[in-house]
DODOKOL-157244 format. One record per residue: x, y, z of N, C-alpha, C in turn; residue in three letters. Coordinates in steps of 0.001 Angstrom, whole numbers, plus 500000, padded with zeros to 6 digits. Layout:
XYZXYZXYZALA/...
This chain:
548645791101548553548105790032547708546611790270547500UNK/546136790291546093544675789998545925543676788957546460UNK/542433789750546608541533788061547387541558787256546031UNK/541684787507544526541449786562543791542992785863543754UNK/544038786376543991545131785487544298545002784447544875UNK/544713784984545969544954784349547327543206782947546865UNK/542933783454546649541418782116546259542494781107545316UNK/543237781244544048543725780527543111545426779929543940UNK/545549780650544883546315779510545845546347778838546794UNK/544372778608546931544472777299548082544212775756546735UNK/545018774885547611545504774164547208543690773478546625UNK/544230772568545849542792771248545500542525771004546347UNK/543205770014547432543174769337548228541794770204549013UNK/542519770906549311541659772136550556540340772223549950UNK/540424772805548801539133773260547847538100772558547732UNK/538534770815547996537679769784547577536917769101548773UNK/538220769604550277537181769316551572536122770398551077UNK/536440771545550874535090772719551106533854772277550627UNK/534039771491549211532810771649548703532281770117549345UNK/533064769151550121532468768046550726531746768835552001UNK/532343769678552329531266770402553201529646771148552374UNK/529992771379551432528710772315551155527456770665550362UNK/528511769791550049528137768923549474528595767468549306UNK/528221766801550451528738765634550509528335764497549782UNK/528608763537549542528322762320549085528055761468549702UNK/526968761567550990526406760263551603526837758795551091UNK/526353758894549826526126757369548866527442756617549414UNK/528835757466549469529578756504550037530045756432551239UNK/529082756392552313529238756100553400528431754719553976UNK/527855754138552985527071753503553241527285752192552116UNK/527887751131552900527811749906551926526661749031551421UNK/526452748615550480524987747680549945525095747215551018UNK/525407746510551984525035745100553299524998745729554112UNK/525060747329554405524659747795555742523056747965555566UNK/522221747938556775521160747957557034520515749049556954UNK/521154750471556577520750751808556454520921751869554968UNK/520994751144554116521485750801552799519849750389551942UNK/519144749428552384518473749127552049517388749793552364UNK/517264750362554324516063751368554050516274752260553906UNK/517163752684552900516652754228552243516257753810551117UNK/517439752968550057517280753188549155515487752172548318UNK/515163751349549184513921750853549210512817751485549521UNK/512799752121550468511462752575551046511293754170551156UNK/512490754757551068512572756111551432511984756613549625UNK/511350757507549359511052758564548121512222759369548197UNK/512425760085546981513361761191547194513413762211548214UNK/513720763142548868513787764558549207514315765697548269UNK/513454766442548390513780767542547296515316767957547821UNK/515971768340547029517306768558547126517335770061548303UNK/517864770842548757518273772169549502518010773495548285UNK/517550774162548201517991775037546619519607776215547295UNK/519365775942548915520816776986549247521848776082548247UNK/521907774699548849522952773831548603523533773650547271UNK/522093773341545958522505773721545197523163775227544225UNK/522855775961544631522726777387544661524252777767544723UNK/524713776815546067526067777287546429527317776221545969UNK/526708775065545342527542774617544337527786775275543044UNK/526577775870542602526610776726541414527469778185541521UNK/527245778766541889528064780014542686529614779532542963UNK/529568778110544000531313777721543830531926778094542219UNK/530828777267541391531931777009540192531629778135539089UNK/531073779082539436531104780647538996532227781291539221UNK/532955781022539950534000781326540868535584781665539708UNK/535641780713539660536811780599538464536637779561537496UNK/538123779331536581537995778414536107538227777111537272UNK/539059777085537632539531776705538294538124775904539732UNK/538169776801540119537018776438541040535462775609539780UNK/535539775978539029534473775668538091534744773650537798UNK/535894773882537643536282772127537223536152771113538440UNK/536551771890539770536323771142540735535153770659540909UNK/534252771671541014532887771516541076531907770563540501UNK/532748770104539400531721769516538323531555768240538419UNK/532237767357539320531785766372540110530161766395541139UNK/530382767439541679529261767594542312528382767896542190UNK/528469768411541099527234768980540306526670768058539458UNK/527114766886539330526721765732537673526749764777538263UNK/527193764523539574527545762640539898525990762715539881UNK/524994763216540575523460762783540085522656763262539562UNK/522001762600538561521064763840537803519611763626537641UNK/518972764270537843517484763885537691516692764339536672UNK/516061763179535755515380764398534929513849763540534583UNK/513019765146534963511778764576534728511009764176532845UNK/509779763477532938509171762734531902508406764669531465UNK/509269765643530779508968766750530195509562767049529197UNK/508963768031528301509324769000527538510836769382527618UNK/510761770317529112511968770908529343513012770064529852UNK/512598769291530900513477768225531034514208767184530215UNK/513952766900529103514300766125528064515261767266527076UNK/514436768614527181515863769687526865517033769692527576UNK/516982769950529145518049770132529793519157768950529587UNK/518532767565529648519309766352530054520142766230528287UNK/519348767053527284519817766625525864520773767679525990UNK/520981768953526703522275769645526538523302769038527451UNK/522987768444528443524160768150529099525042766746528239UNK/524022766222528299524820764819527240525506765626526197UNK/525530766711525700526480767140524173527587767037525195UNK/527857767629526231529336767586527155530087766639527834UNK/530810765462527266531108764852527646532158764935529128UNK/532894766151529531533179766335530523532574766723531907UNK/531534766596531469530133766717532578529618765120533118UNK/529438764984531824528821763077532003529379762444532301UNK/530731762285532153531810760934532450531569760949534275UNK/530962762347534592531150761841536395529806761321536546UNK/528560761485536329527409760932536586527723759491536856UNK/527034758968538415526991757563539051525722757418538704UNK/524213757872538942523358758109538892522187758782538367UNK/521278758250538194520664758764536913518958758658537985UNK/518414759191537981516702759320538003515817759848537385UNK/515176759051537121514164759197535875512650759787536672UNK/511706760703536408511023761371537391509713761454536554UNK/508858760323536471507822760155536085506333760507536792UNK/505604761197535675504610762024536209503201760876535667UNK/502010760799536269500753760279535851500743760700534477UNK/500080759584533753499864760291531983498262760580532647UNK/498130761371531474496796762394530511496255760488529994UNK/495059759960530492494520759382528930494097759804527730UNK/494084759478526936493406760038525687492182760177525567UNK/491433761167525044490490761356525156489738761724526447UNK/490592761712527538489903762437529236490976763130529677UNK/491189764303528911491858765430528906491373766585529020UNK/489802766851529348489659768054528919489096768788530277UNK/490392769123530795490806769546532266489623771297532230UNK/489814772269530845488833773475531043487313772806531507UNK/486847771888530745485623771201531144485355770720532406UNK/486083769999533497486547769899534458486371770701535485UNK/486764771963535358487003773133536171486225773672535867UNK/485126773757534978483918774579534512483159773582535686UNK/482990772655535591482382771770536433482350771638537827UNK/483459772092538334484087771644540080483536772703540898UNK/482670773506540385482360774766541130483146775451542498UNK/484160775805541528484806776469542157486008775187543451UNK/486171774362543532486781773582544381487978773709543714UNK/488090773489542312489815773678541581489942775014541377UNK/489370776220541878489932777445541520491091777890541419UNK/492090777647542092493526777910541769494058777451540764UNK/493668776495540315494089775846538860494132776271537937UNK/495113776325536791495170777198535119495138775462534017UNK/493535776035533554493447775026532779494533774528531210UNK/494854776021531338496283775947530199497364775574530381UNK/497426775382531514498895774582532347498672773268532026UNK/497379772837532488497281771216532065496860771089531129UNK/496839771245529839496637771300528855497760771085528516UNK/498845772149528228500081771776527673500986770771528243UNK/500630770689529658501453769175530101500764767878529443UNK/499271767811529207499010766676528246498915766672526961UNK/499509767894526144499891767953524974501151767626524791UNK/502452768110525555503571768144525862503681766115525972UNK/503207765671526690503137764308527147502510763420525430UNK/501254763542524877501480763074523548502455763711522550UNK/502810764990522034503847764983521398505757764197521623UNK/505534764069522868506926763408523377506807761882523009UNK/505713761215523572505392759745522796505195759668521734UNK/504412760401520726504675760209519500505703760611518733UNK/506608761284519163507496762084518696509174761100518522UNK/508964760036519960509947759673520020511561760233521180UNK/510445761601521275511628762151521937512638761910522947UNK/511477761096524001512217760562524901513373759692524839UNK/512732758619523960513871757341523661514981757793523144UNK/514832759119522062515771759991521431516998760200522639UNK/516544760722523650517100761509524355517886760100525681UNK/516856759911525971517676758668526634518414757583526330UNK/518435757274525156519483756597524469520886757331524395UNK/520605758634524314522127759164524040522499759455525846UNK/521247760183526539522539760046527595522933758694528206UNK/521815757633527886522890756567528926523947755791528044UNK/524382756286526663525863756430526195526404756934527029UNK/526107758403527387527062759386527701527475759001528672UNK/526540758583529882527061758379531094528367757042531667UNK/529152757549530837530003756046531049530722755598532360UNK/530297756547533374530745755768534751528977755701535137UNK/528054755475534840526568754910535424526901754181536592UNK/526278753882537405525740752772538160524485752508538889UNK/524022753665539059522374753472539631521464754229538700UNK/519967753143538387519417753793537644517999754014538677UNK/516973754734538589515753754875539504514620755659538286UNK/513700754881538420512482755308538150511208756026539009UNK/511075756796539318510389757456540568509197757979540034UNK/508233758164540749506659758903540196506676760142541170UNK/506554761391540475506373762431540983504803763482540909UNK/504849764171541815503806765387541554504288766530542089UNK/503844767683541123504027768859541730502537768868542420UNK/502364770279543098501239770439543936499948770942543095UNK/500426771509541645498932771073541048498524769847540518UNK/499159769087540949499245767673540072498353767182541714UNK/498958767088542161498245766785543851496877767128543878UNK/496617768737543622495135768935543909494556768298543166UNK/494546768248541765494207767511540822493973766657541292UNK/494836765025541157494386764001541657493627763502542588UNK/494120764860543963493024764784545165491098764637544550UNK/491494765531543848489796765990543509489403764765542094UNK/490073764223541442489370762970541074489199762065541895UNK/489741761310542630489737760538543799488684760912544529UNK/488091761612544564486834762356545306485941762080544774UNK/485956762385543544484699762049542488485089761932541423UNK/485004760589541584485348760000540395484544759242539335UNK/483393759283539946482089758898538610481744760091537879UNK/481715761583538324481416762536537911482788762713537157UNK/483870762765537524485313763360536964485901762620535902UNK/485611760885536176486691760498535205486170760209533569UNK/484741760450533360484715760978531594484910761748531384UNK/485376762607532167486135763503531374487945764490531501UNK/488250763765532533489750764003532683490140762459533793UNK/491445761509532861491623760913534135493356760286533736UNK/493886760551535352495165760350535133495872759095535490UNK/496765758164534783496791756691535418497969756499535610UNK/498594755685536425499853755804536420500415754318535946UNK/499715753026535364500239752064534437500843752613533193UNK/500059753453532513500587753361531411502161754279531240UNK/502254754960532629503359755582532834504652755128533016UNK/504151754077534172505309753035534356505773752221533477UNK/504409751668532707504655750653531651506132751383530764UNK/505899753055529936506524753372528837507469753474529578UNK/508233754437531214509111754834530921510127753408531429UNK/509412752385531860510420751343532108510305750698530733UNK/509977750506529614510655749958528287511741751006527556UNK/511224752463527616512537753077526948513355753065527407UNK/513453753199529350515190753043529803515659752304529853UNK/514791750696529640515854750141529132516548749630528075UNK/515578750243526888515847750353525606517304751160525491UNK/517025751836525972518272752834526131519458752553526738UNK/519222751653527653520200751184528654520862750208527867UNK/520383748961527463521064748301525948521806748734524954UNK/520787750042524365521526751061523582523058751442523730UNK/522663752318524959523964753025525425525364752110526014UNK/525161750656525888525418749973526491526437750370527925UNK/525209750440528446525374751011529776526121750251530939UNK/527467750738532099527664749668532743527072749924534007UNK/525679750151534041525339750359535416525073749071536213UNK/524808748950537071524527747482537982523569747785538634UNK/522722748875539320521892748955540029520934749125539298UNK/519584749044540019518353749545539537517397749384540849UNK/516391750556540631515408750599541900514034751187541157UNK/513419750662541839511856751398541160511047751082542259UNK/510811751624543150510283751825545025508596751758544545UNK/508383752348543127506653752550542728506067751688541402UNK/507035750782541284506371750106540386505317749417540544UNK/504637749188539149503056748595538686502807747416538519UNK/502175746380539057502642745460538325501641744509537148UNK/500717745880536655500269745476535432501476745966534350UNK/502290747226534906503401747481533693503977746320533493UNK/504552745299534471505501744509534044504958743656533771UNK/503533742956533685502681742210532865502625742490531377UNK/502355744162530821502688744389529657503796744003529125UNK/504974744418530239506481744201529251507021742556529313UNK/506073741671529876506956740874530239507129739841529161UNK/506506739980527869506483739113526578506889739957525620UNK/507454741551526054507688742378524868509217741948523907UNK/510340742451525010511691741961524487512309741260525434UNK/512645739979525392512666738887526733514365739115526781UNK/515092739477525326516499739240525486517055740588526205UNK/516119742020526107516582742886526202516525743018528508UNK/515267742376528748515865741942530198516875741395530491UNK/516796739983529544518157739346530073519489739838529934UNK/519467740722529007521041741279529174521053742654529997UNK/519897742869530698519907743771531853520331743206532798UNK/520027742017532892520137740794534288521274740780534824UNK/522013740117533286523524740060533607524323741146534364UNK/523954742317534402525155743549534915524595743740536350UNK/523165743446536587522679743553537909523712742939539151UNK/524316743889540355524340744091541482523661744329542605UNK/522218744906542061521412744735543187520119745528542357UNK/519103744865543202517697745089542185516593745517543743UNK/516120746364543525514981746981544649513839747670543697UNK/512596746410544016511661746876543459510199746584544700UNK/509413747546544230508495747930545601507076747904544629UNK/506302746682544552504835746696543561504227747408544539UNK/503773748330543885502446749532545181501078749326544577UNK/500792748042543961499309748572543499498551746986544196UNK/497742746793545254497536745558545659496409745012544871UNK/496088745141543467495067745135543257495047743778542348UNK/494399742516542487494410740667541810496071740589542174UNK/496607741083542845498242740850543438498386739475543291UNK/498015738969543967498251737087543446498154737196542354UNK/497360737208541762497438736701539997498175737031539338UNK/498610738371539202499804739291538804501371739125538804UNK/501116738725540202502436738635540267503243736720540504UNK/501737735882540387502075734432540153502382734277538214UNK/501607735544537353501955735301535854503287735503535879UNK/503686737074536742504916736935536543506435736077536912UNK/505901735038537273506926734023538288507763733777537215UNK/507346733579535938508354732783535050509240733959534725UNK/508691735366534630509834736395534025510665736662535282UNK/510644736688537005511000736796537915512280735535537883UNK/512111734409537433512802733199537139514212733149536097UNK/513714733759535146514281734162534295515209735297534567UNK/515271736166535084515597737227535024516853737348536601UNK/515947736500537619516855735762538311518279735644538207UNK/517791734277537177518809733225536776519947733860536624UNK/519833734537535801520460735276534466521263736778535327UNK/520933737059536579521346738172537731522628737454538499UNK/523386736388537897524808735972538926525399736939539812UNK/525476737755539502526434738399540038525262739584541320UNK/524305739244541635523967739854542381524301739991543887UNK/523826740822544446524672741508545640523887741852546980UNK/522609742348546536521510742731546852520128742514546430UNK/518989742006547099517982742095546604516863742718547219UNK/515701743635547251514408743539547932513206743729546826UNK/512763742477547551510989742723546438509966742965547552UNK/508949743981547777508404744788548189506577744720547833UNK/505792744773548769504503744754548125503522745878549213UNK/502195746026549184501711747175549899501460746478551547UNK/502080746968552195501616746365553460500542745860553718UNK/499415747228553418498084746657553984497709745066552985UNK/498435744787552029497634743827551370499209743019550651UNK/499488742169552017500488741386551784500319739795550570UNK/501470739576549994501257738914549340500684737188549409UNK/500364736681548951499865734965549510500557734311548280UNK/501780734304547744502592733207547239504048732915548040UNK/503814731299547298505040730829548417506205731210547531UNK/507382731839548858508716732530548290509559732102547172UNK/509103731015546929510042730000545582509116730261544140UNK/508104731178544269507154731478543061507750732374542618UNK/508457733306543504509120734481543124510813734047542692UNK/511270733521544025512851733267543742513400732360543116UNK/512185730505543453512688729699542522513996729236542557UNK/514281728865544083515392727942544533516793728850543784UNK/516897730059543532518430730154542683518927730665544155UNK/520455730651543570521336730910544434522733731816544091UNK/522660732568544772523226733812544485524795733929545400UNK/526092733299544667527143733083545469527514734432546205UNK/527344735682545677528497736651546275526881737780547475UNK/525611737707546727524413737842547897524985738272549165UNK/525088739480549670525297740369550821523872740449551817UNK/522805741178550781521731741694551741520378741173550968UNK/519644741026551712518661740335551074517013740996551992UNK/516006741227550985514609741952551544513768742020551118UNK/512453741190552290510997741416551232510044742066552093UNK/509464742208551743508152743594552368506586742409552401UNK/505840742908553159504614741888552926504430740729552053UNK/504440739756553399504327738070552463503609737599553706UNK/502747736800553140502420735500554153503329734129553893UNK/503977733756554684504910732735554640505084731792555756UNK/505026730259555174505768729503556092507086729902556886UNK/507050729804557956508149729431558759509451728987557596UNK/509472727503557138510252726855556523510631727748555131UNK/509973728285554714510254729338553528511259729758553682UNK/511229730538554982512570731792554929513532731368555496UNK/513486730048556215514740729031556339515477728877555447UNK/514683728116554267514979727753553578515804728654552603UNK/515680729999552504516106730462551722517523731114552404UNK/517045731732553732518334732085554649519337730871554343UNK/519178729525554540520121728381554789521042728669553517UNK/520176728931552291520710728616551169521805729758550889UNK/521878730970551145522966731808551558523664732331552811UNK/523194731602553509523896731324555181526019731926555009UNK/526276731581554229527517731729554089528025733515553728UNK/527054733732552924527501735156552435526421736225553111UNK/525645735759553439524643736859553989524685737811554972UNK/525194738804555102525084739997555870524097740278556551UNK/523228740813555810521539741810556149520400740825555903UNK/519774740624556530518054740256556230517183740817556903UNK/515891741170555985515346742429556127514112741565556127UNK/513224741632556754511848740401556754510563741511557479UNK/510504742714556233509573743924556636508091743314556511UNK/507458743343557208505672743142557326505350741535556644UNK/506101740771557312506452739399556615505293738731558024UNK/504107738280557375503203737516558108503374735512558282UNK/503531735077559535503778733836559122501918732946559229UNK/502252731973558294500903731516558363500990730232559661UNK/499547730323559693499114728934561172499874728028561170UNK/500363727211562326501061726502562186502711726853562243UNK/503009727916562123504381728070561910504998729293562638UNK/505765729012564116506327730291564436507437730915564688UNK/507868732300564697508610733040564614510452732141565107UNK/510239731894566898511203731494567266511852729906566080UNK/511365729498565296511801728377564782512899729264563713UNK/512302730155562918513066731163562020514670731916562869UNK/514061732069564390514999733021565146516056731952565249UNK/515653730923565709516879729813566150517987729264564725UNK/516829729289563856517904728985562524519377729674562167UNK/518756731507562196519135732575562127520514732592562976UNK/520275732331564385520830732862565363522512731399565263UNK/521683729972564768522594728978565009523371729113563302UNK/522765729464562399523357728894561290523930729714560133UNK/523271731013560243523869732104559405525525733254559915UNK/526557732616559205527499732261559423528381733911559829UNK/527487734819558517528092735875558300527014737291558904UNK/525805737075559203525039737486559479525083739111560764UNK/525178739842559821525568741287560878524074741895561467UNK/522908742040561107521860742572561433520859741924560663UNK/519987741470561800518200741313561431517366742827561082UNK/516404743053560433515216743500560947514039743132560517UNK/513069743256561632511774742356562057510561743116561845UNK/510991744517561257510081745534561327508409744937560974UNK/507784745416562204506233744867562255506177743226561605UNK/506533742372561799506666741053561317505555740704562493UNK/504652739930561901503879739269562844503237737799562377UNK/502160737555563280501177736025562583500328736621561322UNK/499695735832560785498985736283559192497223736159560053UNK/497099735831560870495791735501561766495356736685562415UNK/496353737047563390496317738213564031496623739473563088UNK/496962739481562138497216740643561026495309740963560255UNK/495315739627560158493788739744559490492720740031560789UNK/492800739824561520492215740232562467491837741815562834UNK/493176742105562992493409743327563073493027744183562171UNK/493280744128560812492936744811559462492583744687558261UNK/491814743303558767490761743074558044489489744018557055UNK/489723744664557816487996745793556728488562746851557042UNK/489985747270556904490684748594557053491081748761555798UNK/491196750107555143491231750617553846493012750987554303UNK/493222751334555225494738752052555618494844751569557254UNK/496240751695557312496745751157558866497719752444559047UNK/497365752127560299498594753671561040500303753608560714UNK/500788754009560659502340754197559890502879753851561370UNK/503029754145563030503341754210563986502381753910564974UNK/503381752979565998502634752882567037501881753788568073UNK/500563753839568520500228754882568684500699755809570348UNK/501625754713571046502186754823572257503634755603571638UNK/503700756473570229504915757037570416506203756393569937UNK/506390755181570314507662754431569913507443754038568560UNK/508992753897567770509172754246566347509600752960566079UNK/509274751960564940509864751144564423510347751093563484UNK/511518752052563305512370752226562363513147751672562353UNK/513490751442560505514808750423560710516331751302560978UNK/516377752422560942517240753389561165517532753141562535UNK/516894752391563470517150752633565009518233751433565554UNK/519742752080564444521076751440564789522108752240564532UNK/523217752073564284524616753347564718524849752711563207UNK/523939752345562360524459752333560382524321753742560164UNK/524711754915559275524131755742558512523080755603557775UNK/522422756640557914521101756785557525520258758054556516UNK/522094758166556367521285759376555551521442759583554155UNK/521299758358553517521804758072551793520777759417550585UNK/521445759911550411520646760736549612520281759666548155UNK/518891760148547979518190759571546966518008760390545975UNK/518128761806545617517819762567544830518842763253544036UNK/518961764046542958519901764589542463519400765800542746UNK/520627766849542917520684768276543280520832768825542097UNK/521062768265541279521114768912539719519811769553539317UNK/518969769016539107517517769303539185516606770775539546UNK/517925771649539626517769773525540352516754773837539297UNK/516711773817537813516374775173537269515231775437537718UNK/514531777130537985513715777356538080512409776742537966UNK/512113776676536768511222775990536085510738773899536282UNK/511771773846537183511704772314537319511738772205539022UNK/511382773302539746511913773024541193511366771766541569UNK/510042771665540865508694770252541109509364768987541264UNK/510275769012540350510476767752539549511283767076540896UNK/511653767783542025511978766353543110510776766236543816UNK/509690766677543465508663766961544633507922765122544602UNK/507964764524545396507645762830545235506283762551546199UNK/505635761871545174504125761911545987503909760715547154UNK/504870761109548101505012760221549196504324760523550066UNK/503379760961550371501939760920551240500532760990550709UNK/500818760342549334499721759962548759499603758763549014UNK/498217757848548652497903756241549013498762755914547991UNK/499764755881547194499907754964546369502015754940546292UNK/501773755633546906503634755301547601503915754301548322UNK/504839753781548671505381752554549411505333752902550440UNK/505299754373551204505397754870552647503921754666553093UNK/502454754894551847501172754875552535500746753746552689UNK/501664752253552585501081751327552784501818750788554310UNK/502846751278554753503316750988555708502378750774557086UNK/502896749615557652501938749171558860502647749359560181UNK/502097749675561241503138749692562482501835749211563211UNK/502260747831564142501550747459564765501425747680566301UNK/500425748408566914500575748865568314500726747612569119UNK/501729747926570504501199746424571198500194746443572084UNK/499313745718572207498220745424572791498360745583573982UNK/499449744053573851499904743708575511501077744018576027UNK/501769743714577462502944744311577710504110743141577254UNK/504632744134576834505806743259575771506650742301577065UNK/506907740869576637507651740592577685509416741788577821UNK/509874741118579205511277742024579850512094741569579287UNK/512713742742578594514095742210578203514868741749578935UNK/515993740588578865516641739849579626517966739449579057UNK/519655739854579742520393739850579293520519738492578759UNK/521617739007577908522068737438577186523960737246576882UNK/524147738256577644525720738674577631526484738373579005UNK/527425738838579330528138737875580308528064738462581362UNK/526951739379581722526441739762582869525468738894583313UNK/524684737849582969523869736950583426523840735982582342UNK/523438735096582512523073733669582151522196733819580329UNK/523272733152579827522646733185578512521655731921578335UNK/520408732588577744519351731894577446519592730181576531UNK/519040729161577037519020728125576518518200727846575107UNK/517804728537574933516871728319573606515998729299573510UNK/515505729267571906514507730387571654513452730432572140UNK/513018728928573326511546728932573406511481730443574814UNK/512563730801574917512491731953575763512486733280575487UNK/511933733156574557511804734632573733510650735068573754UNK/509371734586574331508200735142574447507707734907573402UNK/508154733911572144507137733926571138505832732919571560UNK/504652733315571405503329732799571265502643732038570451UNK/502763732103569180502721731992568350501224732585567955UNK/500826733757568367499563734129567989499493735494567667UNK/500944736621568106500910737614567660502428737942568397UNK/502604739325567704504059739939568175504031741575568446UNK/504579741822569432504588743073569506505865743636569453UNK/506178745636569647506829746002569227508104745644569917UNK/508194745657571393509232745051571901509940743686571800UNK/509116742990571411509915741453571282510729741780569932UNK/509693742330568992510692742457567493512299742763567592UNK/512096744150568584513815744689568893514357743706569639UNK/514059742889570659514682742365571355515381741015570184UNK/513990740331569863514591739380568587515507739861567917UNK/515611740949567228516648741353565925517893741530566818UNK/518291741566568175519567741297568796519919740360569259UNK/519042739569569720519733738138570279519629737153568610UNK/519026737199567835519427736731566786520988736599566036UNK/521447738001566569523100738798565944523873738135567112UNK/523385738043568457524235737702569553524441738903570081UNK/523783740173570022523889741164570702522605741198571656UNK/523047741615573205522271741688574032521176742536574805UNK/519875742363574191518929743040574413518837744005575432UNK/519274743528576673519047744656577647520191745739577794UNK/521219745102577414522755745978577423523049747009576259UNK/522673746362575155523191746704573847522474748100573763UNK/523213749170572766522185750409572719521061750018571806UNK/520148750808571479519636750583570261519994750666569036UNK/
């Protein structure tokens, strides 16, 4: 028998574990209400895809015909395509193939800083930097900010994204992401440096980026009348959504309606109150009009948590079928997040209460006891760095940045449970040569959701964990939890997020 025989008689079945080996599908191992669900798909940036991995999906379906059709699931369920020239080529040939597209779940959109107009003139720049940008080809950036106005004026994009999110008729997650390759990095490094000298004459912003590519996708998304339900944008602006938020009011609301779950992360702390109190009425709206939601997290920069009360944003609605629910830096009453826990007490799975400061007057154990007596369905807390709003200002007050980890070593990750954790965020599609960049995600720059992250060291020694299971005497009340009401450290947090569930701090694994 031939080896090409013998290849065209192992069965599908067989063929299709192989390539779950070379290429699995995380995404479904992991339900919206598990707790490894939300921190990836919230807080985590992409990872550049493997190039073996893709490499050896490509090569599978080189293989035969046969082997070629299998493949093509794995190759299309995600696709990424960056705000380019070439990228807007690649994604416009694949949409002509409708047997490619019908598998796409996922779609990411891979947005780069715009060029302003008129502070483009990057040779001038580098004539200037004496020698600090030497590696740099001023003709490279040149045609990326030529490339970038001919595509906006041109239309091309909307061109192009209108037809694939037709094409994609099994959609369901859409993502807007901000990327850099590593000349894009030095670059920015070296305006950020000097930036009275640099920015008359080259400067790169990332509003007006966010602003365009979140009106065409969802121009497009209307268009194509798309049935996706998700959406995430981990780097949004929130002067973009100040621009859009009087542009087309109907074309949100019939985004609203298909929403299953919405994760959005504002990274820019800058008049944040004001910003995001204009936007209360489009947050209201848009709400309302989200029934069928499943999931939520709204997100802000750690170091510079928000100061509106939670009903500016949510506005008393109520969300019957609501699984998991998550907000990132707030100063909040106590009674706030009662109030809102109570109000889906019945369906609620997950609550996620990341860098959530409570103000004077109001502490932790009153929230824990609610939690622990009244939320019906409730599988996992997390408390990650949750502390007082007193002792937060205290602490980092005239700090430009806070440490990501405690500096004793221990990790406050929300990963530190037996959920999966390893949801891929990126599409592997994304190989060609010429685009390796395009997963490259500027997640250790200040302006990612990861550089605002806070981990608060503990000062003092955390009180002893103390069973609460039927090896000793279960605790009478929360006032035995060591809360103070003047600050929290890293051990009480873990201990709280288990006796909250009814799992027991000293027994339970992590």
């Amino acid at each position: 028998m031939s080896r090409t025989a013998g290849l065209h008689g192992l069965s599908s079945e067989l063929l299709k574990d192989i390539l779950e080996h070379i290429d699995s599908d995380p995404e479904k191992c992991v339900s919206i209400d598990r707790r490894a669900y939300l921190s990836v798909e919230s807080f985590r940036p992409p990872s550049p895809p493997l190039p073996s991995q893709a490499q050896d999906i490509g090569s599978f379906r080189l293989v035969c015909r046969k082997f070629g059709e299998l493949g093509i699931p794995h190759q299309f369920t995600r696709i990424a395509t960056r705000f380019s020239r070439t990228g807007f080529q690649r994604l416009d040939r694949i949409c002509s193939h409708g047997h490619l597209t019908k598998h796409t779940r996922k779609f990411s959109y891979l947005i780069p800083y715009f060029y302003v107009q008129g502070r483009d003139q990057i040779g001038e720049l580098l004539l200037d930097a004496d020698g600090d940008l030497h590696p740099l080809d001023a003709a490279f950036f040149k045609r990326k900010a030529e490339d970038q106005r001919d595509i906006i004026r041109s239309g091309e994009d909307l061109r192009v994204l209108k037809k694939a999110m037709a094409a994609f008729t099994s959609l369901q997650h859409v993502q807007i992401l901000r990327v850099q390759d590593e000349a894009d990095r030095t670059l920015l490094d070296y305006l950020n440096e000097n930036e009275d000298s640099a920015s008359p004459v080259v400067e790169l912003r990332w509003t007006p980026a966010c602003t365009h590519a979140t009106k065409t996708i969802g121009e497009a998304l209307v268009h194509g009348r798309s049935p996706f339900s998700r959406f995430s944008g981990p780097m949004m602006n929130p002067q973009s959504a100040l621009m859009l938020k009087d542009g087309t009011p109907a074309t949100g609301l019939s985004l609203a309606e298909r929403l299953t779950c919405l994760e959005l992360h504002f990274d820019d702390g800058v008049n944040l109150n004001d910003r995001m109190r204009e936007l209360s009425p489009s947050f209201k709206r848009v709400f309302s009009a989200a029934s069928n939601m499943q999931a939520v997290h709204i997100g802000f920069p750690s170091r510079v948590p928000l100061n509106l009360r939670l009903e500016e944003i949510f506005h008393d609605v109520y969300w019957e079928k609501l699984r998991a629910f998550g907000i990132q830096a707030w100063r909040l009453e106590a009674e706030e997040v009662i109030s809102l826990a109570r109000r889906h007490r019945k369906t609620l799975r997950g609550l996620r209460l990341r860098d959530v400061q409570l103000k004077e007057g109001s502490m932790w154990k009153d929230v824990l006891t609610m939690l622990r007596a009244e939320m019906e369905q409730l599988d996992w807390v997390s408390l990650r760095r949750v502390d007082y709003s007193t002792h937060f200002d205290e602490m980092w007050a005239d700090s430009m940045e806070v440490p990501d980890d405690p500096p004793d070593g221990s990790s406050d990750s929300d990963d530190e449970d037996d959920f999966v954790a390893h949801l891929s965020v990126q599409s592997a599609e994304e190989d060609s040569d010429d685009e390796n960049s395009d997963a490259r995600s500027d997640a250790d720059t200040d302006h990612g959701p990861e550089a605002y992250e806070l981990a608060l060291a503990p000062d003092t020694p955390a009180s002893l964990p103390f069973c609460t299971c039927s090896r000793s005497s279960f605790p009478a009340s929360a006032d035995d939890l060591g809360d103070n009401g003047r600050f929290v450290v890293y051990h009480q947090r873990k201990m709280w997020e288990k006796w909250v569930v009814g799992r027991c701090p000293e027994h339970s694994s992590p």
